[in-house]
C-alpha positions as CSV (number, residue, x, y, z in Angstrom):
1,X,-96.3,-165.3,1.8
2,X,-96.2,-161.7,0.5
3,X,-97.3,-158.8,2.0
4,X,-98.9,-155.7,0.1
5,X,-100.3,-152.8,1.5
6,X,-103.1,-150.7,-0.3
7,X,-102.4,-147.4,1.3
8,X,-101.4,-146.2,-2.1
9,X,-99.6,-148.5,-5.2
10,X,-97.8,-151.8,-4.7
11,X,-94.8,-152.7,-7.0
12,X,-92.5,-155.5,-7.4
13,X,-89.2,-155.1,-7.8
14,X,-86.1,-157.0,-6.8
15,X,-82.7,-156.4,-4.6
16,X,-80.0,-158.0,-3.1
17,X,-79.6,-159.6,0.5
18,X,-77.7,-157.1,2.7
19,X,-74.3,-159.3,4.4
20,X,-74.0,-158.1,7.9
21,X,-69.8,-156.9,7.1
22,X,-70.7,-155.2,4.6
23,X,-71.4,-151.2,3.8
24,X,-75.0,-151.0,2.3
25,X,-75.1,-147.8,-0.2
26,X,-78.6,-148.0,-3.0
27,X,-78.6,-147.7,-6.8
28,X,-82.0,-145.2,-7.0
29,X,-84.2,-146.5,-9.8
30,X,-86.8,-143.3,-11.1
31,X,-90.1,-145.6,-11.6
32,X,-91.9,-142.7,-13.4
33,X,-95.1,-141.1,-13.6
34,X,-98.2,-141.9,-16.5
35,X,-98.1,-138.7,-18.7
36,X,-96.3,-136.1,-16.4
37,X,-97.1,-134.9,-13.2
38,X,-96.2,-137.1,-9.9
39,X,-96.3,-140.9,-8.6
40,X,-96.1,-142.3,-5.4
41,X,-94.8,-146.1,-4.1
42,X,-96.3,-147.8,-1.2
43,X,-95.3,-151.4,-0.9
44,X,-93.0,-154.1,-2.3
45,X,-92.7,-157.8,-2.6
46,X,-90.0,-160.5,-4.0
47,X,-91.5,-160.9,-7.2
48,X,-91.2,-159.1,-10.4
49,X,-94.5,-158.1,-11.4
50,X,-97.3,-155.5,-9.2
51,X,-100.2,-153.1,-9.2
52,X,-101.0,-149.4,-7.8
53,X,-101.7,-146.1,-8.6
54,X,-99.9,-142.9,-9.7
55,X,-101.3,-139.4,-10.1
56,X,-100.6,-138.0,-13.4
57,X,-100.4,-134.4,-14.4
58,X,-104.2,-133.5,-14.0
59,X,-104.3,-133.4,-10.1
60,X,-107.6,-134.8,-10.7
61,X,-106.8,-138.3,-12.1
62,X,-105.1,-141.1,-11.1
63,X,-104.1,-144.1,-12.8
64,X,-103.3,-147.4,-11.8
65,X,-100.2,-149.4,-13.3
66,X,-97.7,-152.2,-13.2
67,X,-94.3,-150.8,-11.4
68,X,-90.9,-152.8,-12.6
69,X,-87.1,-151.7,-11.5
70,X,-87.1,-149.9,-14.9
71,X,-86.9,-146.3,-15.2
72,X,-89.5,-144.7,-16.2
73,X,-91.8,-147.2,-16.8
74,X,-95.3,-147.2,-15.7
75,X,-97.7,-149.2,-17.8
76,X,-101.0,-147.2,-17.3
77,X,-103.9,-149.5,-17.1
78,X,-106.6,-146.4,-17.2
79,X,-109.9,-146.0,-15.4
80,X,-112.9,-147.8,-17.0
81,X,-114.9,-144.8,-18.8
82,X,-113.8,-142.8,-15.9
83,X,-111.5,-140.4,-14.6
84,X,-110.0,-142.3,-11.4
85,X,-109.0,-146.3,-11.0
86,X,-106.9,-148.0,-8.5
87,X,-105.9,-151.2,-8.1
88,X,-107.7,-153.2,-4.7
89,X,-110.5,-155.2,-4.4
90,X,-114.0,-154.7,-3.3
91,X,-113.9,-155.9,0.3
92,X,-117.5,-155.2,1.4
93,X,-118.8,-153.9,4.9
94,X,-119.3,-154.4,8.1
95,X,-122.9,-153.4,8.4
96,X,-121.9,-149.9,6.9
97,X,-122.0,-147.9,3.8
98,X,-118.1,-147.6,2.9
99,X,-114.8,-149.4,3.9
100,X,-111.1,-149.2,3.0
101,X,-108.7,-152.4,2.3
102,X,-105.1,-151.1,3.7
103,X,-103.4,-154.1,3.3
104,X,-103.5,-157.5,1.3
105,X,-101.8,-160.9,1.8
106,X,-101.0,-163.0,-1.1
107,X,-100.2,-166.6,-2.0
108,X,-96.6,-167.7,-2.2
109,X,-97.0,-167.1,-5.7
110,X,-98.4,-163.6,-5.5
111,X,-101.4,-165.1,-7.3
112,X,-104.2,-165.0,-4.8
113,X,-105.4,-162.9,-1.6
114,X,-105.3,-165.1,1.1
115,X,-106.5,-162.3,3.3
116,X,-106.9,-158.4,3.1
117,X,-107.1,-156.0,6.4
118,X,-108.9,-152.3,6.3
119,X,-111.6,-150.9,8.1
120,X,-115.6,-150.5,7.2
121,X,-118.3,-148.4,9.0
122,X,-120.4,-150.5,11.3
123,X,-124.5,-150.4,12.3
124,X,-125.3,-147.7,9.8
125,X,-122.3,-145.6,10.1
126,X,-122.2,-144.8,13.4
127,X,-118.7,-146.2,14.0
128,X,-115.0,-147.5,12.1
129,X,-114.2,-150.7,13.0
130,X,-110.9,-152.6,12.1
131,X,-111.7,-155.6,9.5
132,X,-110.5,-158.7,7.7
133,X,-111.4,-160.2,4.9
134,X,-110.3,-164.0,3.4
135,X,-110.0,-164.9,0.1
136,X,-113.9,-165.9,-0.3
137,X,-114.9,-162.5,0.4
138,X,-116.0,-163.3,4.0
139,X,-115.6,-160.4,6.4
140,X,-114.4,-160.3,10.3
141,X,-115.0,-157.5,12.7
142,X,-111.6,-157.0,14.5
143,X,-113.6,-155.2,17.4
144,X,-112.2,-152.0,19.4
145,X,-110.1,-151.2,22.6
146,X,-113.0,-150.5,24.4
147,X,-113.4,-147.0,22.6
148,X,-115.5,-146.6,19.2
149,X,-113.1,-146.6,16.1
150,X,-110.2,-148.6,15.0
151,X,-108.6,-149.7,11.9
152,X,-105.9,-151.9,10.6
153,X,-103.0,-151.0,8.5
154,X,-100.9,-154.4,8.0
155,X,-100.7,-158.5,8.4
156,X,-98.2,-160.6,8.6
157,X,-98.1,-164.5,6.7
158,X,-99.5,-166.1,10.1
159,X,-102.7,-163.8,9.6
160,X,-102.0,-161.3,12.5
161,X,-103.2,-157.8,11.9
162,X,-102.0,-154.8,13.2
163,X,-103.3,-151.0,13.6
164,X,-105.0,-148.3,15.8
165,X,-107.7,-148.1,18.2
166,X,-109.5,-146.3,20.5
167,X,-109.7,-147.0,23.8
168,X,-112.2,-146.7,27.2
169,X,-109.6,-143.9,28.4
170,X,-109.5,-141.4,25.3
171,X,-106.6,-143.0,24.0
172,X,-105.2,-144.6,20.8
173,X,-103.3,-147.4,20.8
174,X,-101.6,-149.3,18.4
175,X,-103.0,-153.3,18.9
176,X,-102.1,-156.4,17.4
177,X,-104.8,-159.1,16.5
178,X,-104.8,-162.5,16.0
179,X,-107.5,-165.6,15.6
180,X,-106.7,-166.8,19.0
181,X,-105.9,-164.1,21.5
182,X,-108.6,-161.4,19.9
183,X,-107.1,-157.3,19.6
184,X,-104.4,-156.8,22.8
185,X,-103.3,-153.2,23.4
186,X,-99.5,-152.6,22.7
187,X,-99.8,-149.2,24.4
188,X,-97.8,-146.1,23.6
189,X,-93.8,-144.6,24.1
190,X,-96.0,-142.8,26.8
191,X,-98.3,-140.2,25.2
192,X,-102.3,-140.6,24.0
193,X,-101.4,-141.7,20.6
194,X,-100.1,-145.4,19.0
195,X,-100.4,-146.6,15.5
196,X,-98.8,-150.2,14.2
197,X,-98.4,-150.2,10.5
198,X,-96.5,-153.4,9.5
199,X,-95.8,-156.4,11.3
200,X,-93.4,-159.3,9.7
201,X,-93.5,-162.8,10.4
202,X,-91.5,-163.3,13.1
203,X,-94.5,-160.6,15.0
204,X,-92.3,-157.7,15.5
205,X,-93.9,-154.9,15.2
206,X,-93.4,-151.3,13.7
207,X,-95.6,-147.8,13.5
208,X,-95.3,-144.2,15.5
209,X,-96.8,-142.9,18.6
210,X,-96.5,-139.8,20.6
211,X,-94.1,-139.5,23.9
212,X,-95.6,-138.2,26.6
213,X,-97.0,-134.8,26.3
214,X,-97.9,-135.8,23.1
215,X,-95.3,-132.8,21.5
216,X,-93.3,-135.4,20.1
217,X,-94.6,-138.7,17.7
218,X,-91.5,-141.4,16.9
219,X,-91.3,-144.3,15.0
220,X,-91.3,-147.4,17.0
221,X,-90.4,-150.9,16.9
222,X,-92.3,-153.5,19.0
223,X,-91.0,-156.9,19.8
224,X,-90.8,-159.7,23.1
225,X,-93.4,-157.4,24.9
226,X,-91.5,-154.0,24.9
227,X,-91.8,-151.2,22.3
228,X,-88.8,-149.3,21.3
229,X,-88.1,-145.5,20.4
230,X,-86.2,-145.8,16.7
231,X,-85.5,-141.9,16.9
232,X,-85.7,-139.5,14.2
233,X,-83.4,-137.5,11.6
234,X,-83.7,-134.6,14.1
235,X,-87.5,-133.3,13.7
236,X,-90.3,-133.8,16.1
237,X,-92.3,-136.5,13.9
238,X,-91.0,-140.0,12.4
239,X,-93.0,-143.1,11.7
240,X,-91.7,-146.4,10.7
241,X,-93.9,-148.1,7.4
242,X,-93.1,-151.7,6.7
243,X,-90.3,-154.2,8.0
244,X,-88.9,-157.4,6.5
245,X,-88.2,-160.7,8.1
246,X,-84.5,-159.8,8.8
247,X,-85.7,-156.6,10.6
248,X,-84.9,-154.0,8.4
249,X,-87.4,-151.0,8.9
250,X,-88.2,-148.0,6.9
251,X,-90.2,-144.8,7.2
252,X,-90.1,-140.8,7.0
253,X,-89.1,-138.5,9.9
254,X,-89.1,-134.7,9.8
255,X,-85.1,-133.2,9.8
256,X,-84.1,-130.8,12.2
257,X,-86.0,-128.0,12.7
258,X,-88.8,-129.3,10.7
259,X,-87.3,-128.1,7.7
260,X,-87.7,-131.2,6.0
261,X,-89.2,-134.3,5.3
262,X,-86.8,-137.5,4.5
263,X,-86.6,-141.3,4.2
264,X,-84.8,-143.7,6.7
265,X,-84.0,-147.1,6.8
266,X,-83.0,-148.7,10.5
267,X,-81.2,-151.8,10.5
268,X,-80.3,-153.6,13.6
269,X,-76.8,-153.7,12.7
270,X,-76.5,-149.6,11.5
271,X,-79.8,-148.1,13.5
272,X,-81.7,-145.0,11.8
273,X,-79.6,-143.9,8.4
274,X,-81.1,-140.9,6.7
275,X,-81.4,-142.5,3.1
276,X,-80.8,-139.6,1.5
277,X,-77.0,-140.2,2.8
278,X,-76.8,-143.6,0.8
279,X,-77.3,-142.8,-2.3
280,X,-75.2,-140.3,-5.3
281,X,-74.3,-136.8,-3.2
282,X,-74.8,-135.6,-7.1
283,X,-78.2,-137.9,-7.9
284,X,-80.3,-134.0,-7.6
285,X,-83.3,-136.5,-5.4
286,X,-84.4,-135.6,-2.9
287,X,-85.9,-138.7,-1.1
288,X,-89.2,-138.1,1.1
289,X,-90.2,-140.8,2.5
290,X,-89.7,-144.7,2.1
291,X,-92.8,-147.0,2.5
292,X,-91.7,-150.7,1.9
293,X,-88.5,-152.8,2.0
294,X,-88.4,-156.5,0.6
295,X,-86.3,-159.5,1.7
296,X,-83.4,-158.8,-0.2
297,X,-83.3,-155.4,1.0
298,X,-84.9,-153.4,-1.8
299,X,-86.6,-150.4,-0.9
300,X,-89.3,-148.5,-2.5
301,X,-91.2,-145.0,-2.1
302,X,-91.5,-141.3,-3.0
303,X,-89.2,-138.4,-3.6
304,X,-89.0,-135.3,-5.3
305,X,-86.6,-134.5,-8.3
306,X,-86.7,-131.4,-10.6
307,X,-89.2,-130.3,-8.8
308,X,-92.0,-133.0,-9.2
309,X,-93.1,-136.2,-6.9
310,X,-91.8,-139.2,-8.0
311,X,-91.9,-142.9,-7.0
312,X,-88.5,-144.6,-6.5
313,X,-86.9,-148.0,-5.8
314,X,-83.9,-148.6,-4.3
315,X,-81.7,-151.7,-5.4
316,X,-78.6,-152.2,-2.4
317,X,-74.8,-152.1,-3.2
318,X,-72.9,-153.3,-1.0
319,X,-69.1,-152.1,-0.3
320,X,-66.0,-152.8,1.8
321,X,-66.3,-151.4,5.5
């Protein structure tokens, strides 16, 4: 299965398996913008070929486009007669006026949505509920935590979903949902707040949530039943965005002093790696955040270089320990 999330522009682009002796430094591929201005990765799969969205140099439109590992090319597809396009599908609502797809499962073959996860305003718009829809259209209400909103960010290849909700006690938790068991409550790292972006498809689980006294939010991993603080690059706020079946995680986290935004990767084997440490000392990126990793290790995301917002992939190299 392949996993694509809508929060922003999917690509496809392809890496290399990382060998457990060996030293994992990237290659950074500059995906480009469409005419200027500033782009932005979200997800990645195994295949060569992908859709999403990049803002060009009008703040005020955004294109959607193909991304390859090639530099500086993005194939814009343009809006139809308008200003904006973006590349998702119309899921339809739950009852409501609006709703968002976060999230889309394909086929082995990256042909077909087997099943997309969002959220849609219920009974005329009085609440957000968490959602899934198949690949006939058909919609599910994923329900609550006993509070009045939720919404799903992620699914894995057996159909779970995962995301946020609201609970009876003025919580949010992150929950993961599945055909059989309904939405259960994965709780917090002890504060009021829990979000699970990605889940892989082994179930474990990653997102943020706040510690207790809710100063703090870190990026978590979730797995047998216990969720675990990954850290942070020194700041008070990380979050973890996607993880691939080998367990590889990436995400942003705030540096010390909250002078700075950068990317991570957190590997079982080397835990949380500032990303900005593994590539060229002399590449002049500056990488922000990283939002999806594939099975052979490629990762993809945004970053800033002379001066603008750019959307990058990152193809492993592996050296001698």
């Amino acid at each position: 299965m392949i996993r694509a999330s809508m929060i922003g522009l999917g690509l496809v682009v392809l890496g290399l398996a990382w060998p457990a002796s060996a030293q994992v430094k990237y290659t950074l591929v500059d995906l480009g913008t469409v005419g200027g201005g500033s782009s932005s990765a979200n997800t990645v799969d195994n295949r060569s070929q992908g859709v999403g969205g990049v803002l060009t140099g009008d703040a005020a439109i955004t294109h959607a486009f193909p991304g390859k590992v090639k530099a500086n090319d993005s194939t814009d597809l343009s809006a139809l007669g308008g200003t904006n396009s973006s590349a998702q599908a119309d899921p339809g609502t739950l009852r409501g006026s609006n709703s968002l797809v976060d999230a889309v499962d394909f086929d082995e073959h990256g042909q077909m949505a087997n099943q997309s996860v969002g959220s849609s305003s219920v009974d005329g718009d009085t609440a957000t509920h968490a959602m899934s829809w198949d690949a006939s259209a058909n919609t599910k209400d994923l329900g609550t935590l006993g509070g009045t909103n939720s919404s799903a960010f992620g699914s894995n290849c057996v159909q779970k979903v995962v995301g946020s909700s609201e609970t009876a006690n003025e919580t949010t938790d992150a929950f993961v949902w599945d055909s059989a068991h309904g939405m259960q409550d994965l709780g917090t790292l002890g504060g009021s707040f829990g979000q699970s972006n990605a889940i892989n498809c082994s179930g474990t689980i990653v997102g943020m949530s706040s510690l207790a006294g809710d100063v703090q939010i870190e990026a978590f991993l979730y797995a047998d039943g216990t969720m675990r603080d990954l850290g942070n690059l020194g700041g008070s706020f990380s979050q973890a965005n996607d993880i691939n079946d080998s367990g590889d995680v990436v995400g942003s986290s705030n540096t010390t002093g909250d002078m700075g935004v950068h990317a991570f990767v957190w590997t079982p084997r080397g835990g949380l790696q500032d990303l900005n440490n593994l590539i060229a000392a002399d590449s002049g990126w500056d990488l922000n955040s990283a939002n999806g990793i594939n099975e052979r290790g490629t990762i993809i995301g945004v970053g800033t270089i002379n001066g603008e917002g750019h959307a990058f992939a990152l193809i492993p190299v592996h050296t001698e320990d």
